[in-house]
MIRO-49500 format. One record per atom (N, C-alpha, C): x, y, z. Coordinates in steps of 0.05 Angstrom, whole numbers, padded with zeros to 5 digits, always signed. Each point is the difference from the previous one (the first is absolute). Layout:
XYZ ...
***
This chain:
+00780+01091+01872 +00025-00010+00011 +00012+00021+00020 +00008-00005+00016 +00003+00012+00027 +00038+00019-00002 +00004+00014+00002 +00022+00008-00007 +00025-00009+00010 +00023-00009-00023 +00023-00006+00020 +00018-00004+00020 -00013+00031+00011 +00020-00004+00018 -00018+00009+00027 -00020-00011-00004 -00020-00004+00027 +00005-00024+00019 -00013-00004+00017 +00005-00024+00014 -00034-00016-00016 -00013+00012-00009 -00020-00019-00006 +00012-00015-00024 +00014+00008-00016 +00008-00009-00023 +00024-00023+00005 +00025+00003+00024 +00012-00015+00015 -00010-00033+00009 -00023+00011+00008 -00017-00028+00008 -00010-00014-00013 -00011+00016-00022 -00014-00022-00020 +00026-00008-00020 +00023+00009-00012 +00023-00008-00013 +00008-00016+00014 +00006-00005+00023 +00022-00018+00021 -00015-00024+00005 -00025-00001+00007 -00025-00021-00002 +00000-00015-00026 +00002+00022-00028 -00006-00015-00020 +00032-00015-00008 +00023+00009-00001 +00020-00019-00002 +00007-00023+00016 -00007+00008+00028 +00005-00021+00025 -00027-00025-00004 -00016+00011-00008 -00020-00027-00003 -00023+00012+00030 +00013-00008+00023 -00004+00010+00027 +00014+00019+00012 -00005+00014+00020 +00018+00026+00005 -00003-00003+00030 +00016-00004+00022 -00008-00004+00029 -00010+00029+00005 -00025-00006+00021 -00007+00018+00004 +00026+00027+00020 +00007-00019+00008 +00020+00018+00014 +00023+00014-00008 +00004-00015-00027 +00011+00019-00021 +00001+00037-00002 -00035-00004-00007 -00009+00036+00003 +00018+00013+00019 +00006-00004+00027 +00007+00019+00021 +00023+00006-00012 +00012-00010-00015 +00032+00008-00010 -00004+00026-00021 -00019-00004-00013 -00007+00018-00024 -00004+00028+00011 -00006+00007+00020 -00009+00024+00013 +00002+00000+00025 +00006+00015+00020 -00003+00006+00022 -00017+00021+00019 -00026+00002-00023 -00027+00003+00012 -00020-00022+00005 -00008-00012+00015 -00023-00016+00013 -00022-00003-00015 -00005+00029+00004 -00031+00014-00004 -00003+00000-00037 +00027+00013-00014 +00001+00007-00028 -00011-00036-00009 +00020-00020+00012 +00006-00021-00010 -00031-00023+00007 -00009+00004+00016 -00027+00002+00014 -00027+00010-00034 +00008+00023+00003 -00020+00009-00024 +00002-00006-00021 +00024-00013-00008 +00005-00001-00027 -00005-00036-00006 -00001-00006+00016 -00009-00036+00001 -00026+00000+00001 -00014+00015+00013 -00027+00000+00007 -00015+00005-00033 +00013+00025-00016 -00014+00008-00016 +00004-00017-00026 +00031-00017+00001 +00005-00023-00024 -00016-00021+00002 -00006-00003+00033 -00020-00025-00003 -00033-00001-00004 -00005+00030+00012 -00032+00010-00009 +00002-00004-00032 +00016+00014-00016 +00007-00006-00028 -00006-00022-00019 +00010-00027+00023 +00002-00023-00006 +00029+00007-00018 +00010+00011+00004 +00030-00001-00019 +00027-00024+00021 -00011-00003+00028 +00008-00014+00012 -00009-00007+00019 +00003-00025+00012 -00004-00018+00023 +00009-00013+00015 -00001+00000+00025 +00019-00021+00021 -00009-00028-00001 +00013-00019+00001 +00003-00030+00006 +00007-00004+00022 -00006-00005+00024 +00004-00017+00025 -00004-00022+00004 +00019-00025+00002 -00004-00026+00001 +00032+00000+00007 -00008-00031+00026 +00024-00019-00001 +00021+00027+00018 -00006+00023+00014 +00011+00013+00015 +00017+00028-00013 -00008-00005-00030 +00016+00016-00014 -00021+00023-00015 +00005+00012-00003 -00015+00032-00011 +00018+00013-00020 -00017+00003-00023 +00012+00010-00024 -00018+00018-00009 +00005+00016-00022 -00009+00024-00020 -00006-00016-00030 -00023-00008-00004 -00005-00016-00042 -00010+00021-00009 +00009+00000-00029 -00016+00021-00014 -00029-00009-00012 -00021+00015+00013 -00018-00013-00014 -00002+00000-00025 -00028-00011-00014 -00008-00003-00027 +00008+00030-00022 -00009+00016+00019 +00000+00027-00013 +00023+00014-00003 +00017-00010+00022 +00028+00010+00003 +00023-00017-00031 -00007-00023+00001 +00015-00014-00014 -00005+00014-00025 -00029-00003-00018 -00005+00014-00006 +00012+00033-00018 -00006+00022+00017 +00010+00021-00005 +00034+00001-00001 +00013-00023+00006 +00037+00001+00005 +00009-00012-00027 -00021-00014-00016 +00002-00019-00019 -00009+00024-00024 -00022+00009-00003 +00006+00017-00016 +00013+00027+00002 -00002+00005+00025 +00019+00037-00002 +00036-00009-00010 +00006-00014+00012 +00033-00004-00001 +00000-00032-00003 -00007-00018-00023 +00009-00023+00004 +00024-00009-00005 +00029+00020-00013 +00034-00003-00006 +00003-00013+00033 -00017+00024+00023 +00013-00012+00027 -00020-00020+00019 -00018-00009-00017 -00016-00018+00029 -00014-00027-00018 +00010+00006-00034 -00020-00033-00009 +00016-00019+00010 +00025+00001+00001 +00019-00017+00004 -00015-00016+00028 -00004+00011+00018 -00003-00005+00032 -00042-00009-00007 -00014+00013-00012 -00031-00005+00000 -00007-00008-00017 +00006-00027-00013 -00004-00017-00029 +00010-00024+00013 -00019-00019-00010 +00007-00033-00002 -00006-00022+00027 +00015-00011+00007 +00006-00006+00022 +00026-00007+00019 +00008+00033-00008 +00025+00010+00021 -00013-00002+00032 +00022-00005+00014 -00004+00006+00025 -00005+00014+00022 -00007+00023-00020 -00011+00029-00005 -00021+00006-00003 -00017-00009-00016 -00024-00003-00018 -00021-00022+00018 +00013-00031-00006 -00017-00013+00011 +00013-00005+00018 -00006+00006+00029 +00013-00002+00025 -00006-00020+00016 +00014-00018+00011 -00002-00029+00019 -00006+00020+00019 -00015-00026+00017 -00011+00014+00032 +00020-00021+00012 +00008-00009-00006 +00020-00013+00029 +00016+00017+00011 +00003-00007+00024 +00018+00025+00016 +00024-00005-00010 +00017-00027-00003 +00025+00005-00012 +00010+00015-00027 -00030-00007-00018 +00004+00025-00029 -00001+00027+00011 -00022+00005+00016 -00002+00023+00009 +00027+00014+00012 +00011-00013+00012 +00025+00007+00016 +00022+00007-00018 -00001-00010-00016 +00022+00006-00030 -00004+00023-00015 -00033+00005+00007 -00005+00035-00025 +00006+00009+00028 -00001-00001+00027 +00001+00028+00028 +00028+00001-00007 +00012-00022+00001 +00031+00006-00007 +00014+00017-00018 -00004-00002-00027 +00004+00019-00027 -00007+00015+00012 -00030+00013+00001 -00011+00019+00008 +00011+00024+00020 +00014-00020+00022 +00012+00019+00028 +00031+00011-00017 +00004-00020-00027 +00026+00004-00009 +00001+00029-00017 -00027-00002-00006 -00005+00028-00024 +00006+00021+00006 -00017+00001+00034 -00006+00019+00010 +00033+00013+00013 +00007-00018+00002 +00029+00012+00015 +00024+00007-00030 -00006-00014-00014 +00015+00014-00026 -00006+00024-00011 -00027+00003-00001 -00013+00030-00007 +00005+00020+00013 -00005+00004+00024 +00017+00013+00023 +00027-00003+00000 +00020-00014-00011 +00018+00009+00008 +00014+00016-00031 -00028-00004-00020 +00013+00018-00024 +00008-00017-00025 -00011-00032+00004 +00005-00006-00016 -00018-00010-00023 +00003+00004-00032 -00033-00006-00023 +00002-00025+00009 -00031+00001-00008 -00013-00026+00007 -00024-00002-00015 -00004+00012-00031 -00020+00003-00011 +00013-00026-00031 -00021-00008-00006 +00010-00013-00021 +00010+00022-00021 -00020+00023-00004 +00008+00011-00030 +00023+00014-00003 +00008+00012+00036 +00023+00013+00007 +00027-00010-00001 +00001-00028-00004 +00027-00014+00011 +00013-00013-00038 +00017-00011-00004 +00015-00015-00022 -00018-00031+00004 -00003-00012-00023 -00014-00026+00005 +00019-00020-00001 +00016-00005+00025 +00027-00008+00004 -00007-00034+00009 -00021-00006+00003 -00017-00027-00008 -00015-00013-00011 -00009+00022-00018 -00009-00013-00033 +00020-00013-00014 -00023-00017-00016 +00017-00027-00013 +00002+00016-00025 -00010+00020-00015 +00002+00023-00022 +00029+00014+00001 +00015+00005+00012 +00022+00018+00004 +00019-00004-00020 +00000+00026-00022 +00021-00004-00018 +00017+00014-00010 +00003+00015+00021 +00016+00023+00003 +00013-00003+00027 +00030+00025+00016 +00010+00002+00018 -00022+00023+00021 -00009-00020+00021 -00016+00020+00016 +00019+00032+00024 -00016+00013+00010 +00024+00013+00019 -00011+00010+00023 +00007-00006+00022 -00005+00003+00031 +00012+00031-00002 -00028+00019+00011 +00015+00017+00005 -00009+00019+00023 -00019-00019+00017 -00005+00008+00014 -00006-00028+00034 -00005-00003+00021 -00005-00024+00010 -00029-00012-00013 +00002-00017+00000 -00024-00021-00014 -00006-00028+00016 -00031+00001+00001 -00010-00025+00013 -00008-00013-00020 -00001-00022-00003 -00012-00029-00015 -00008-00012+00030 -00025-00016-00002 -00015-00018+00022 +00008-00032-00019 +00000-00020+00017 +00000-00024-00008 -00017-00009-00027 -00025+00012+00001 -00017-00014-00026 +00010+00024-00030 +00010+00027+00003 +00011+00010-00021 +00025-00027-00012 +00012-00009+00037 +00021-00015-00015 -00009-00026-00024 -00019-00003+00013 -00007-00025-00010 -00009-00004-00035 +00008+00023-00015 -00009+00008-00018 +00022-00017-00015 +00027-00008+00003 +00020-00013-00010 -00005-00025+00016 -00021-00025-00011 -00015-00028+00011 +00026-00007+00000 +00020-00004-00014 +00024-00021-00001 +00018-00002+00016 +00009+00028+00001 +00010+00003+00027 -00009+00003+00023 -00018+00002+00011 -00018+00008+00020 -00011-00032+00012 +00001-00022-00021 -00009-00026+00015 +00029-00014+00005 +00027+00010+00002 +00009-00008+00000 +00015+00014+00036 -00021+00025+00011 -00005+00004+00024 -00027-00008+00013 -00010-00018-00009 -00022-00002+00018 -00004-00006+00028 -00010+00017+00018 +00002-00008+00020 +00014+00021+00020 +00015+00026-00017 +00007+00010+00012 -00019+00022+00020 +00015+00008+00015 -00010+00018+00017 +00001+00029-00006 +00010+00008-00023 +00013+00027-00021 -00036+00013+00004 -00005+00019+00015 -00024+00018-00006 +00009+00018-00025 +00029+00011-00012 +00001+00010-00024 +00026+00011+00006 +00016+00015-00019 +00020+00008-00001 +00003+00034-00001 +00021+00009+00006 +00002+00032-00002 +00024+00002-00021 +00001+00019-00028 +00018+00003-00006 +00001+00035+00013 +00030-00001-00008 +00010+00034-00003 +00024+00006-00015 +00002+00012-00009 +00022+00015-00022 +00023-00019-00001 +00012-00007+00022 +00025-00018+00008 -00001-00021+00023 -00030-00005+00002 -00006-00025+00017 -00025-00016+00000 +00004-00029+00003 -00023-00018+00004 -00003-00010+00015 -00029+00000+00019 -00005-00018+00026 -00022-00020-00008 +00005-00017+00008 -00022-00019+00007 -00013+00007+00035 -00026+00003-00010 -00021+00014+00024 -00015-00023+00012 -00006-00007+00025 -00003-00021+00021 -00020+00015+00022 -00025-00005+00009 -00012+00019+00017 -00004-00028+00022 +00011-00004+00017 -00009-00018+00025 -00025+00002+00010 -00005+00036+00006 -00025+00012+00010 +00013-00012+00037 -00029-00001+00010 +00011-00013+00026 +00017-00021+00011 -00006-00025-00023 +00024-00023+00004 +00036+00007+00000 -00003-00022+00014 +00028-00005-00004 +00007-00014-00022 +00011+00002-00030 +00001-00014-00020 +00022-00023-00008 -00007-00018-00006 +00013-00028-00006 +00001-00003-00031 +00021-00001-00017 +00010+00004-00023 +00005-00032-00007 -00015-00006-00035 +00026-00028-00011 +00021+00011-00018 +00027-00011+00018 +00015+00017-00010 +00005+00001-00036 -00003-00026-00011 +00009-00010-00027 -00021+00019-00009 -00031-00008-00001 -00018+00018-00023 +00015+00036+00009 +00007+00005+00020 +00004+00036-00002 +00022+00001-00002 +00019-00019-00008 +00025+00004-00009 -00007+00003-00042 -00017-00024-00008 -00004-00004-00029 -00009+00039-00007 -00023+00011+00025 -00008+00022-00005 +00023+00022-00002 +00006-00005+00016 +00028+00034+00005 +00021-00003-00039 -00001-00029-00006 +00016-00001-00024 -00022+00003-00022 -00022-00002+00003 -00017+00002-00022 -00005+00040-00001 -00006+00013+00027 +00007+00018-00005 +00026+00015-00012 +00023+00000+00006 +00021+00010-00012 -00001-00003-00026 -00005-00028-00006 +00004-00005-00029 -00026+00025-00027 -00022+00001+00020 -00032+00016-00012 +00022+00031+00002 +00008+00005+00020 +00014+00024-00002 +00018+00007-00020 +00016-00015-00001 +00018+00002-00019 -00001+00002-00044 -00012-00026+00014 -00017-00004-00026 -00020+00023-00010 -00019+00014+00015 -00014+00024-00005 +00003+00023-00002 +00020-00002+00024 +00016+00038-00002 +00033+00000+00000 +00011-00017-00010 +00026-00001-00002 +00017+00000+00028 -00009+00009+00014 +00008-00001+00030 +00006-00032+00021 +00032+00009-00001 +00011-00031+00007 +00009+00010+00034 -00016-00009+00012 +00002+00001+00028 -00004-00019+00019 -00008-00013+00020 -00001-00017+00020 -00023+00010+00018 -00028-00013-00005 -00018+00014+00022 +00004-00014+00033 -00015+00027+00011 -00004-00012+00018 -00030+00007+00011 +00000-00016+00033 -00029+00003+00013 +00002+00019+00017 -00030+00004-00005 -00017+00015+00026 -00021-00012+00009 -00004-00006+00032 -00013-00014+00016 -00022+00027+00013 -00027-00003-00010 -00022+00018+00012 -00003-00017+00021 -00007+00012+00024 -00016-00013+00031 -00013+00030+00002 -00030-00015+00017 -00009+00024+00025 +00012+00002+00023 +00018-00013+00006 +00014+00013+00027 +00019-00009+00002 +00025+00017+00015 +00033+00003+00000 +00007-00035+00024 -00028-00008+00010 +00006-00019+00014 +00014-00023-00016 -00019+00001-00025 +00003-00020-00014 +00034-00009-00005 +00020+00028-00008 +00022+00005-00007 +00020-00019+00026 -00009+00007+00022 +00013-00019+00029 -00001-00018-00007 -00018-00020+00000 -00017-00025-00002 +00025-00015-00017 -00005+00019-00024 +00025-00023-00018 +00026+00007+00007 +00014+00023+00015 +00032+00005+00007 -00002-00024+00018 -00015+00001+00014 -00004-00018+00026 +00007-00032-00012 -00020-00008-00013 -00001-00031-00011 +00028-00002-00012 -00001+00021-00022 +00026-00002-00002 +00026-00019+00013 +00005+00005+00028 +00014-00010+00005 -00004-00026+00012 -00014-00008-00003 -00013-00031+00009 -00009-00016-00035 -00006-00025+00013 -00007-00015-00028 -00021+00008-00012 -00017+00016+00000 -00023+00013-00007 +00018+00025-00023 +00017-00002+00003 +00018+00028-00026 -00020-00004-00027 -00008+00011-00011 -00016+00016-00029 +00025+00000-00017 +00013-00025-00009 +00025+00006-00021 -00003+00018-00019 -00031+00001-00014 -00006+00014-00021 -00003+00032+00007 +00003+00009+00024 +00001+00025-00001 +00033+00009+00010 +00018-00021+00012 +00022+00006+00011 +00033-00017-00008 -00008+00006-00029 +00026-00001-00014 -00004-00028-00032 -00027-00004+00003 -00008-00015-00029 -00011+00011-00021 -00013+00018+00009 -00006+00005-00017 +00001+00034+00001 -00006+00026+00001 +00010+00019-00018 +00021+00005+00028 +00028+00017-00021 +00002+00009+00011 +00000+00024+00019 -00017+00021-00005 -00010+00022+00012 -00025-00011+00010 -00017-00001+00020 -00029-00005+00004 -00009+00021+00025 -00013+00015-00012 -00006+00021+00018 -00029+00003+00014 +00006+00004+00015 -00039-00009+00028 -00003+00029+00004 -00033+00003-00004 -00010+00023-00008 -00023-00006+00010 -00011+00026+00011 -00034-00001+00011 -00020+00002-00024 -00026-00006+00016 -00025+00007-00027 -00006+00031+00018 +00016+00016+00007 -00005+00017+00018 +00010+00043-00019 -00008+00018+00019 +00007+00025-00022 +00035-00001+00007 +00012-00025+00022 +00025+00008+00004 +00014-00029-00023 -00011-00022-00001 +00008-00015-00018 -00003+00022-00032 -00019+00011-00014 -00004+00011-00017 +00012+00027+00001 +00016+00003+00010 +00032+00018+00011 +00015-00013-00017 +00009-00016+00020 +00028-00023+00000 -00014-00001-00036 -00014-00010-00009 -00004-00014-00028 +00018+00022-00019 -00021+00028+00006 +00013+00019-00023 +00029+00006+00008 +00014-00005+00017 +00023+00010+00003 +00013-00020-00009 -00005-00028-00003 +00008-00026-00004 +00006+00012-00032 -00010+00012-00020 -00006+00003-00020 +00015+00025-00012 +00011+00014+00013 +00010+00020-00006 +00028+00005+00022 +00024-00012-00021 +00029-00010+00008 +00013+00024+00000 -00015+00024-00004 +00018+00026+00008 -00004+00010+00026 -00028+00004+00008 -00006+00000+00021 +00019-00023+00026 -00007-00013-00008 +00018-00017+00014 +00021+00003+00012 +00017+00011-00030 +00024+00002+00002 +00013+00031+00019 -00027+00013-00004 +00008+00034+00019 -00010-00005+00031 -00024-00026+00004 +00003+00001+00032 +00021-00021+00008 +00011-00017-00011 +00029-00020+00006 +00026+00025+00008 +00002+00018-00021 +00017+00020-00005 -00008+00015+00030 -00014+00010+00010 -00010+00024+00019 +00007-00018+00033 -00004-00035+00000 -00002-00006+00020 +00037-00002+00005 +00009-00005-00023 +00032-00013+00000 +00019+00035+00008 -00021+00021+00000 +00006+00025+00015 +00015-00005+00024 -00012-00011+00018 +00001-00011+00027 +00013-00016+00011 +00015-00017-00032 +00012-00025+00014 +00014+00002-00009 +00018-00031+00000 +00034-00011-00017 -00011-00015-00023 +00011+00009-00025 -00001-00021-00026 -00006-00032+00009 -00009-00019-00008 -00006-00025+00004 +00038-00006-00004 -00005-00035+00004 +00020-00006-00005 +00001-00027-00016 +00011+00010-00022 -00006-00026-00023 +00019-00019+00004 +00019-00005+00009 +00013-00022+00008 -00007-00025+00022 -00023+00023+00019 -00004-00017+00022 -00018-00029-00001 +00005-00016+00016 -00014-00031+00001 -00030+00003+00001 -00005+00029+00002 -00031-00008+00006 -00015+00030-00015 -00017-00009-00022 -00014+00031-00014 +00000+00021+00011 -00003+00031-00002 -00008+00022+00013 -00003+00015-00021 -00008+00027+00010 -00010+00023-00013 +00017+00023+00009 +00006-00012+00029 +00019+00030+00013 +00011-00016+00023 +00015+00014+00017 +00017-00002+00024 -00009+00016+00020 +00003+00002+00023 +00000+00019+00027 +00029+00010-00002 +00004+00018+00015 +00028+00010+00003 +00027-00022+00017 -00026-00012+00011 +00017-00024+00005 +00005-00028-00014 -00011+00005-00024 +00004-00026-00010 -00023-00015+00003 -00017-00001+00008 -00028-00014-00001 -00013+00001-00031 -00003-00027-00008 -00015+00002-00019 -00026+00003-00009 -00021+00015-00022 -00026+00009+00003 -00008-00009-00018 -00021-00009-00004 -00015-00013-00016 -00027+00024+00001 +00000+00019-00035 -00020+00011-00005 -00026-00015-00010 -00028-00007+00026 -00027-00017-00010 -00021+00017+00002 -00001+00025-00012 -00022+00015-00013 -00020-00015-00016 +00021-00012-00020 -00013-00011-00018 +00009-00038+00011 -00016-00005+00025 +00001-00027+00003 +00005-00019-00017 +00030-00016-00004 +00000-00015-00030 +00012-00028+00022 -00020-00026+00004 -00002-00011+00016 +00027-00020+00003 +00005-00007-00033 +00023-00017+00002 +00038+00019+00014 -00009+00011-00010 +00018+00035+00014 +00000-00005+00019 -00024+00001+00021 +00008+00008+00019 +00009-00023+00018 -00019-00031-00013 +00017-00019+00021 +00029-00004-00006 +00005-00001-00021 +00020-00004+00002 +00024+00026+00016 -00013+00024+00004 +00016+00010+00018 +00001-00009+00030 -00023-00004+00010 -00009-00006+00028 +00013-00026-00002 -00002-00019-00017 +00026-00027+00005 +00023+00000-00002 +00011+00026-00014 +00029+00006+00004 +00008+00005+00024 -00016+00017+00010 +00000+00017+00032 +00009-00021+00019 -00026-00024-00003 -00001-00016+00017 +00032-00026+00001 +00003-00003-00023 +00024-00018-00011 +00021+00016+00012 +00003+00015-00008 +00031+00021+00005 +00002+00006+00033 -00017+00004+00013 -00009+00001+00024 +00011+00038+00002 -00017+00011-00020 +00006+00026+00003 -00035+00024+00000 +00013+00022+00013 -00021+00011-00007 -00010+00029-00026 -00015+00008+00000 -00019+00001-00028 -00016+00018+00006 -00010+00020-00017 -00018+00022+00001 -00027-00006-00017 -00016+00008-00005 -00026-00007-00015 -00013+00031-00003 +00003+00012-00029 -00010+00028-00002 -00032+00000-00012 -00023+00003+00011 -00020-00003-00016 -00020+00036+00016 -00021-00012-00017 -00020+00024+00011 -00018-00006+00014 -00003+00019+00017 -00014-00010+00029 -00025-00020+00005 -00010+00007-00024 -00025-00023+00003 +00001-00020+00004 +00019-00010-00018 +00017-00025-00008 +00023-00012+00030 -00003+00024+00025 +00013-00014+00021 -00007-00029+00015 -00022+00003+00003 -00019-00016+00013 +00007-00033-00012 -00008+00004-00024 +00012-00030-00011 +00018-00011+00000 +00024+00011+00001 +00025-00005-00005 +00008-00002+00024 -00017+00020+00029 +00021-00006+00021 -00001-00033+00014 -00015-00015-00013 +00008-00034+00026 +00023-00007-00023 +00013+00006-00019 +00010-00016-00017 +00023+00019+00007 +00013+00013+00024 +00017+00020-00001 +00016-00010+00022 -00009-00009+00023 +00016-00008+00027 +00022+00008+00005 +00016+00001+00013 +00019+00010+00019 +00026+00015-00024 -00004-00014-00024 +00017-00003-00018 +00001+00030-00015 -00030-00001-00003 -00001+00028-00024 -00009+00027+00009 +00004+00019-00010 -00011+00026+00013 -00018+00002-00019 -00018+00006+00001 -00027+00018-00030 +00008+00024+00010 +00003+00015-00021 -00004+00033-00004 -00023-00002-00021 -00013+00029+00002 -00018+00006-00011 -00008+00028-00014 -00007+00000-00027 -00007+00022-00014 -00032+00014+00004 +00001+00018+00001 -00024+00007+00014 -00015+00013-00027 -00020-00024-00004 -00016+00003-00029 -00020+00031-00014 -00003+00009+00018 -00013+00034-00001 +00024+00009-00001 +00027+00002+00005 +00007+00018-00007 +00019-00009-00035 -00001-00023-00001 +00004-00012-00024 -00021+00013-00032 -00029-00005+00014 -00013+00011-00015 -00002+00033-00007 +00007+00016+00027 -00001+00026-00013 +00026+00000-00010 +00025-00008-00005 +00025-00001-00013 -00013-00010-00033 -00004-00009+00007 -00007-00019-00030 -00030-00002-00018 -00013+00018+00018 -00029-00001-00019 -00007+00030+00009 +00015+00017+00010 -00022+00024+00003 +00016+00010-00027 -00022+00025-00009 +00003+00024-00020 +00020+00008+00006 +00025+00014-00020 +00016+00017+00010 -00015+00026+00003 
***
């Protein structure tokens, strides 16, 4: 068995929970070529793994031998996923099944990176139908859709949803959504039955009475336009813009979405770069007709979208537009690009400049 905290060991774990693992996955795991290059080469001489290409899609299976060795070294974390006929185990070749493990899969990968367990033996079994005791979040936690599905009763009473899995954390629950490249189309009723079937698993499990909300994964910030845009035409996504959660936050499968995630997750942090930017400015103003975070010295209202929270923000950009006033937009530079057609004459973007965010907030003292 290949050691923990190798990338060979990465690949064959992430393969063996995901069922399939996109091949393009790997590049996230490392940012050597050559390392990531050798280390595929030598799992698949192994036969501990293999690529699938069909139908335009390319994935990572664990072979015979791989399944195998994961089943007896550690089966607490992989019988669950390599027994029976999970969707894991015995894998559909249709590209639409297929498209459902690249999805989890791209979901793993960006939770792991951004710091959050994702091991069965590591996490509370907060969707076992066994639970007879008070569980406790005490760290961020992934569940994927088929852990959910471990509670059949409630779980057919979402069928159909689009839930790739949920994130808990100490004092919050998301329901997790990966579009990937689409633009995604929601029914609102089944992911409304879901957002209540979660709270209630929450509550009911870890005593924690809160109100979840979403996070929307895409591969690209275009995606994020697309729906501000429709938005305002009959094409509006109700389910992401005021039906259903209220927080819904749009996030890359990217190392800067898997940023945004862990900061998403840790409400102190948060709370010291909100604190550092409001340096600069005027206190918001809670009386006013239209949300903010802060003021200009003139009175201009700002809307802090670091953390893109989509129903947030239209509804600021339709205040703007209703009131016939203008509006600031604070995000980080990457994040300009997207946001500027949805900005017109109306709004200024300012921008946080994400390097120096990171050496503030991730270098060594």
């Amino acid at each position: 068995m290949p050691a923990q905290d190798s990338l060979y060991y990465e690949l064959l774990a992430l393969t063996a929970i995901c069922g399939e693992l996109p091949c393009a996955c790997a590049d996230r795991l490392t940012s050597s070529k050559s390392y990531r290059k050798k280390v595929v080469t030598s799992l698949t001489h192994d036969k501990l793994l293999r690529i699938f290409s069909k139908d335009h899609l390319r994935g990572y299976r664990l072979g015979i031998r791989g399944k195998r060795l994961l089943r007896e070294r550690a089966p607490e974390r992989f019988q669950f996923y390599l027994s029976g006929r999970t969707d894991t185990n015995s894998i559909k070749s249709s590209p639409a099944r297929r498209l459902r493990l690249h999805r989890i899969a791209q979901t793993y990968v960006t939770m792991m990176n951004a710091g959050a367990v994702i091991y069965r033996d590591e996490k509370p079994p907060i969707f076992s139908p066994n639970v007879s005791k008070p569980l406790y979040i005490d760290v961020p936690t992934f569940y994927d859709s088929r852990e959910m599905k471990e509670l059949v009763l409630e779980m057919i009473k979402v069928h159909g949803s689009r839930m790739v899995g949920s994130l808990l954390t100490p004092s919050r629950t998301f329901a997790v959504f990966n579009g990937m490249e689409a633009v995604p189309t929601f029914d609102t009723q089944i992911e409304q039955r879901g957002k209540i079937m979660l709270q209630n698993i929450r509550y009911t499990r870890t005593g924690a009475s809160h109100t979840p909300d979403g996070i929307l994964l895409s591969d690209q910030w275009a995606v994020m336009t697309t729906l501000l845009e429709d938005a305002k035409t009959y094409k509006k996504e109700h389910f992401l813009f005021g039906e259903g959660y209220e927080h819904f936050y749009f996030l890359t499968n990217d190392y800067h979405g898997e940023t945004l995630l862990w900061l998403l997750c840790h409400s102190d942090v948060i709370g010291r770069l909100s604190a550092m930017l409001l340096q600069e400015l005027q206190p918001p103003c809670r009386n006013a007709f239209i949300e903010n975070d802060a003021r200009t010295d003139a009175g201009t209202p700002i809307l802090f979208c670091y953390l893109p929270d989509l129903p947030r923000l239209f509804r600021f950009l339709s205040a703007l537009e209703l009131l016939q006033m203008k509006g600031a937009i604070l995000c980080f530079d990457f994040q300009a690009n997207a946001l500027q057609p949805l900005c017109g004459d109306r709004v200024e973007l300012q921008t946080i400049d994400f390097a120096e965010f990171e050496r503030r907030f991730f270098s060594n003292p």
